[in-house]
KEKEKE-466540 format. One line per 8 residues: their letters; for each residue x, y, z of C-alpha. Coordinates in steps of 0.02 Angstrom, whole numbers, padded with zeros to 5 digits. Each point is the difference from the previous one (the first is absolute). Layout:
A	X,Y,Z  ...
//
This chain:
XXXXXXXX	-00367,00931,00957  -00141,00130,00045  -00157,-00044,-00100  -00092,00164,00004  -00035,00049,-00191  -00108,00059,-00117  -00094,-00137,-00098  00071,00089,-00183
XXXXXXXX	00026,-00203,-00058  -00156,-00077,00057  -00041,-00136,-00145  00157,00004,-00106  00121,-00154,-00009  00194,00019,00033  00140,-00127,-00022  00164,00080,00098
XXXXXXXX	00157,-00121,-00031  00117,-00045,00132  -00158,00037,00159  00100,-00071,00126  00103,00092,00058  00066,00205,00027  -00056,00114,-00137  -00116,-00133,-00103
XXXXXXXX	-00083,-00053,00158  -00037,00195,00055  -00077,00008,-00166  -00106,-00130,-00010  -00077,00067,00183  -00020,00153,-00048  -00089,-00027,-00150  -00117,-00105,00080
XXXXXXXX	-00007,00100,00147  -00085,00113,-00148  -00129,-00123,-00040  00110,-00105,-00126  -00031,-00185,-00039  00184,-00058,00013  00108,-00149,-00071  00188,-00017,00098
XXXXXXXX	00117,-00072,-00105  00149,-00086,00091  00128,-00140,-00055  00059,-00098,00137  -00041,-00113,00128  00086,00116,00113  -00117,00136,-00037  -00148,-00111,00042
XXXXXXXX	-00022,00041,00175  00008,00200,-00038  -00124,00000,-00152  -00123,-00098,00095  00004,00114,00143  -00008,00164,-00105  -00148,-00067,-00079  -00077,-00039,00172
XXXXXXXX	-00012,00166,00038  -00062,00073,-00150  -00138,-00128,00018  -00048,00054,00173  -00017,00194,-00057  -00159,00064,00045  -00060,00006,-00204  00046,-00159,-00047
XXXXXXXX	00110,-00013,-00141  00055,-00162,-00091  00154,-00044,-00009  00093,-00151,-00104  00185,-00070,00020  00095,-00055,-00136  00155,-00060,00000  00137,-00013,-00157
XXXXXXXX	00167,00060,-00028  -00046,00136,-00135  00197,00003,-00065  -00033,-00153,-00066  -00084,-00001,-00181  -00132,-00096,00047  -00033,00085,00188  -00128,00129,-00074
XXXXXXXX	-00130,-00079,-00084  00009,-00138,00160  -00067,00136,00099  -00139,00048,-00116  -00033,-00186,-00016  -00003,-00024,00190  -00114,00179,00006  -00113,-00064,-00132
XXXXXXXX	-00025,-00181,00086  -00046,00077,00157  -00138,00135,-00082  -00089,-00154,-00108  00087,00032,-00159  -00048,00224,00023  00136,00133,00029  -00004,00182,-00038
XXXXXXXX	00141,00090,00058  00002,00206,00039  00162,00014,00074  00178,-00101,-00037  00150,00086,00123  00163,-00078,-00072  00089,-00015,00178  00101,-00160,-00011
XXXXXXXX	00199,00056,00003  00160,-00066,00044  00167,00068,00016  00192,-00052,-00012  00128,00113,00085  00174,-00039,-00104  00094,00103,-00088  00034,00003,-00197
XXXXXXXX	00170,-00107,00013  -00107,-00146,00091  -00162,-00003,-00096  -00041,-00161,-00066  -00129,-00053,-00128  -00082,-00074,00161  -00022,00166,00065  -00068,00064,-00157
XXXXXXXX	-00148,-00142,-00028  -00036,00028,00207  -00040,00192,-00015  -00041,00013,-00167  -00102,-00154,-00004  -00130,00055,00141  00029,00191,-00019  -00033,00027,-00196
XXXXXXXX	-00044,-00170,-00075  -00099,-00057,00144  -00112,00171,-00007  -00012,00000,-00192  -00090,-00187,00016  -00105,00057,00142  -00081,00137,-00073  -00015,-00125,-00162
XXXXXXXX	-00094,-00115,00107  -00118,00119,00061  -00043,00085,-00178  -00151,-00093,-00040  -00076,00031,00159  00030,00173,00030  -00137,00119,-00007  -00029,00160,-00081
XXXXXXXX	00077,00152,00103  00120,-00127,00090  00146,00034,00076  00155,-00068,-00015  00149,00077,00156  00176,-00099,-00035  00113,00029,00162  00144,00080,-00066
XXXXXXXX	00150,00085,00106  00103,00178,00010  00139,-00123,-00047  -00073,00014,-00147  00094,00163,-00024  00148,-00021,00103  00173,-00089,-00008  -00002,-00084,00185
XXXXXXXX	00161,-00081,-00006  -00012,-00190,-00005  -00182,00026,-00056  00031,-00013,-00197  -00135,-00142,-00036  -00117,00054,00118  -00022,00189,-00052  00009,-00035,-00201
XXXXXXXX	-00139,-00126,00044  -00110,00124,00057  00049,00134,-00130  -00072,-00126,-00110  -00157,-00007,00110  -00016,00193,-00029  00014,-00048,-00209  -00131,-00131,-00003
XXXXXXXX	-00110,00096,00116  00017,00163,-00146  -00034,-00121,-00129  -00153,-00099,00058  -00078,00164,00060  -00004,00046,-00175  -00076,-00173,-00061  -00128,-00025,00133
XXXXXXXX	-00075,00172,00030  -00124,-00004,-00126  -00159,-00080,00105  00069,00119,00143  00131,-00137,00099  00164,00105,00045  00162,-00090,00052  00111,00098,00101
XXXXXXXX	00157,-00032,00141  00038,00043,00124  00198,00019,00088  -00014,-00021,00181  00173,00089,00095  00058,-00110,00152  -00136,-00085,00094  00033,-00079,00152
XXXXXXXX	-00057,-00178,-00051  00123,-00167,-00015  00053,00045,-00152  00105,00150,00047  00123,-00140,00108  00065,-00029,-00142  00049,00146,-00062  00151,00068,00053
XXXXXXXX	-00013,00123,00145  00131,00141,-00063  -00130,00021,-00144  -00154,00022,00106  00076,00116,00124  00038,00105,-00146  -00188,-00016,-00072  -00063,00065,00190
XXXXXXXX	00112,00135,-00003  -00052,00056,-00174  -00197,-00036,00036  -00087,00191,00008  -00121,-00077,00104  00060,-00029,00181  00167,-00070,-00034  -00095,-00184,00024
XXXXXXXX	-00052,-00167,-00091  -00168,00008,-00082  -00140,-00128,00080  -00075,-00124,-00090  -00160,00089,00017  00050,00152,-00088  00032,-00097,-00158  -00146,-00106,-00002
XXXXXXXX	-00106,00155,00018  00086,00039,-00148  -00053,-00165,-00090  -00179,00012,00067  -00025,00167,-00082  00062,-00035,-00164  -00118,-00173,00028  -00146,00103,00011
XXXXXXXX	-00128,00109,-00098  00078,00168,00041  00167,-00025,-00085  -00075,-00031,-00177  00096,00123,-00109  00169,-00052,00078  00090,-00121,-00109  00178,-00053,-00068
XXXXXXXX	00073,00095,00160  00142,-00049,00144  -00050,00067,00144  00149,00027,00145  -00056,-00077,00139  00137,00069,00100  -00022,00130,00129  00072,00118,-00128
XXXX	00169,-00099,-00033  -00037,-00011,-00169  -00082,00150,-00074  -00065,-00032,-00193
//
């Protein structure tokens, strides 16, 4: 985690869900590597340890951003607003959000035959229902020309065998980013996702291997898996000032896998 960046967030306020860990946890770094205030959202003891020494460092970067830890389960109904309530606690009752990134996922690798209604509520209650309250929570406190980025997937427009509940969870990600772009945009906030390819974090274990050898040799650029970097400088553009008049888009994050 290199820290050299330009300081394009200095002053604005970002909540990233599920910091602890591989793509959220890049994200969170680099957006306070940019001058950020950051909260890390995590939901398990587990996760503790990780948070708490992400945080750590962005506290010792040389510009001194602040940086909160909150931890709820956000596919639980009430997991949202607990993290706003925990944020608001620590501020003395003021928040004002700029920037909301929509990272917390999960996946279930079965196939149509063995999904159970189990399966369903644990993708579809984090992916979709999960996102939809967190960006509810954070409404009232997001400012004009905010920006809302919901982590989305090229699954989104792929049948990946065994993937069924995974992929339709973030074609619906893609829908409800279309939609709120259209509802929010008029004091200049812009709500966009963005479809990362295969990056070589913990989530790829457990996704079966014959599909990501395929995905490498399909990727235009160097036959590889992306880096968690080159998606979170993704997400830190579309967090910043310069990527105003893009909204309501998916944006392949994919090494040219996926070509929209």
């Amino acid at each position: 985690m290199d820290s050299e960046r330009p300081l394009t967030l200095k002053g604005k306020f970002a909540i990233v869900t599920g910091a602890s860990r591989g793509l959220g946890a890049d994200m969170a770094w680099n957006l306070a590597c940019r001058g950020a205030n950051v909260c890390l959202t995590h939901v398990s003891e587990k996760s503790t340890p990780a948070v708490q020494e992400l945080a750590a460092k962005i506290e010792a970067l040389p510009h001194k951003p602040s940086v909160y830890i909150c931890r709820a389960d956000v596919s639980t109904v009430d997991g949202p607003q607990q993290i706003i309530d925990q944020l608001r606690e620590a501020l003395g009752g003021k928040l004002a959000v700029n920037i909301l990134v929509n990272n917390a996922g999960v996946e279930r690798v079965v196939s149509l035959a063995g999904l159970s209604v189990d399966d369903y509520d644990t993708v579809f209650n984090l992916n979709v229902r999960g996102l939809i309250l967190m960006t509810q929570a954070v409404l009232p406190y997001l400012q004009p020309k905010g920006r809302v980025i919901n982590i989305s997937s090229v699954g989104s427009r792929e049948g990946f065998r065994s993937l069924g509940l995974y992929c339709a969870s973030k074609a619906a990600v893609e829908g409800l980013t279309r939609v709120w772009a259209t509802e929010l945009g008029h004091n200049g906030t812009t709500v966009n996702a963005v479809n990362p390819g295969p990056v070589q974090t913990e989530l790829l274990d457990k996704i079966p291997r014959e599909i990501i050898d395929m995905q490498k040799k399909l990727t235009a650029v160097e036959n590889r898996l992306g880096l968690p970097r080159e998606v979170s400088d993704i997400v830190s553009w579309l967090a910043g000032d310069e990527s105003g008049w893009i909204s309501g888009q998916a944006i392949s994050a994919s090494g040219g896998y996926a070509m929209y």
